[in-house]
N, C-alpha and C positions, 0 to 999 in steps of 0.2 A: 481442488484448490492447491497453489503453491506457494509453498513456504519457501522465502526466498531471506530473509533474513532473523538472523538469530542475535540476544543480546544476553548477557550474562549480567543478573542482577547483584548490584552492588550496593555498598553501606549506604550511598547516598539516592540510592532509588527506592530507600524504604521510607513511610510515614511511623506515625508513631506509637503503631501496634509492631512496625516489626516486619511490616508485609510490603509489597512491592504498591508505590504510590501511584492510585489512580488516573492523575495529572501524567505523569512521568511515562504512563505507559498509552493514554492517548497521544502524547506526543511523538512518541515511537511509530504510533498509528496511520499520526496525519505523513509524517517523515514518507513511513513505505507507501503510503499511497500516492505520495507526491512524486517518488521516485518511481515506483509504478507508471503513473501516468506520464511523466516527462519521456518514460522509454517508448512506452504503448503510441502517442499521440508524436513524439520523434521532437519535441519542442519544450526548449528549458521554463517556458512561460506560462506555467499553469497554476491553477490556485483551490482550494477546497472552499466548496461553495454549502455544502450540507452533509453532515452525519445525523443520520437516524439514532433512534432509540440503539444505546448502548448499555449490551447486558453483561454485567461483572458476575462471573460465575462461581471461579474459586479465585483464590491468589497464587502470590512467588513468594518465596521466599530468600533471605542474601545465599549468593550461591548457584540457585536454580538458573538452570540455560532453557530462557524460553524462545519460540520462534513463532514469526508473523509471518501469517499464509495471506495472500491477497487474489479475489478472482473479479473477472469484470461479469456483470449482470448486462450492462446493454451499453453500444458506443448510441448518444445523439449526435444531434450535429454537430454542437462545440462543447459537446459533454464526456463524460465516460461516467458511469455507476459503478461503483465496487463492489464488495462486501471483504469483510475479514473477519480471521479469525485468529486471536493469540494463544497460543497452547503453550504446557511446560512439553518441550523438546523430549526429555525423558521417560515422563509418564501418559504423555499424550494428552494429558486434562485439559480442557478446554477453560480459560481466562477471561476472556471478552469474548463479546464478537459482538459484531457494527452490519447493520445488515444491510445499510445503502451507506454509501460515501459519494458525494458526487462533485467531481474533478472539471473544472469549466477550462477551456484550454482559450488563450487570449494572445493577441496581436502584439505588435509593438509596444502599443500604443497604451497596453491595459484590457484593450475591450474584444470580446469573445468573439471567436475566431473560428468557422469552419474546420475543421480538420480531417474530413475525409474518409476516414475511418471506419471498418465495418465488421471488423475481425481482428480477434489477436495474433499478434507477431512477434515472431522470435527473430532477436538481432541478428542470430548466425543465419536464418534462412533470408533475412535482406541484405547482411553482405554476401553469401553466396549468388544470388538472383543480380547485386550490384554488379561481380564481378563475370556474372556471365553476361549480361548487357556490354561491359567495357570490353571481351575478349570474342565477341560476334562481329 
């Protein structure tokens, strides 16, 4: 898995034990996997269609720098599966983790779109491959 974004918990990301709020940190969730998917699938118009059962493991505390790993499970047609997981960046402890997320990738227009997709890709290995198609 990678962990591609990290957030530092602040006063107003806590509830009212003190710990980092559950809402606050799905939202972080749906966030990376939306960005996840916008890069994977190459198109700004995608949307979360289902998160699974979501297991709250331990907490954050204000302070704690934790970080969201995101991996794909399987591309569909106009899909992508995720999974993630939220750890404290420091101690490693595991916080969540969402074991399907499933990213629908859509048209113009709203409505789900082929995308092609069969494999994960890395931006720098599809601008290198762009820029050896434009210098052949």
């Amino acid at each position: 898995m990678r962990f591609h974004t990290r957030k530092w918990v602040k006063p107003g990301d806590l509830n009212a034990n003190g710990t980092l709020f559950g809402g606050k940190v799905l939202a972080w969730v749906d966030e990376e996997a939306a960005l996840y998917s916008i890069i994977q699938l190459e198109n700004k118009k995608v949307v979360t269609k289902y998160m699974s059962e979501i297991n709250f493991m331990s907490t954050a505390l204000e302070g704690d720098i934790i970080e969201i790993g995101i991996d794909v499970v399987k591309f569909g047609v106009t899909s992508m599966t995720l999974n993630c997981e939220v750890r404290n960046k420091m101690t490693r402890e595991s916080i969540v983790t969402v074991d399907n997320i499933i990213m629908v990738n859509l048209d113009q227009n709203g409505n789900p779109k082929a995308h092609g997709k069969t494999k994960i890709e890395f931006v720098k290995d599809r601008l290198a491959k762009k820029e050896k198609e434009e210098n052949a």
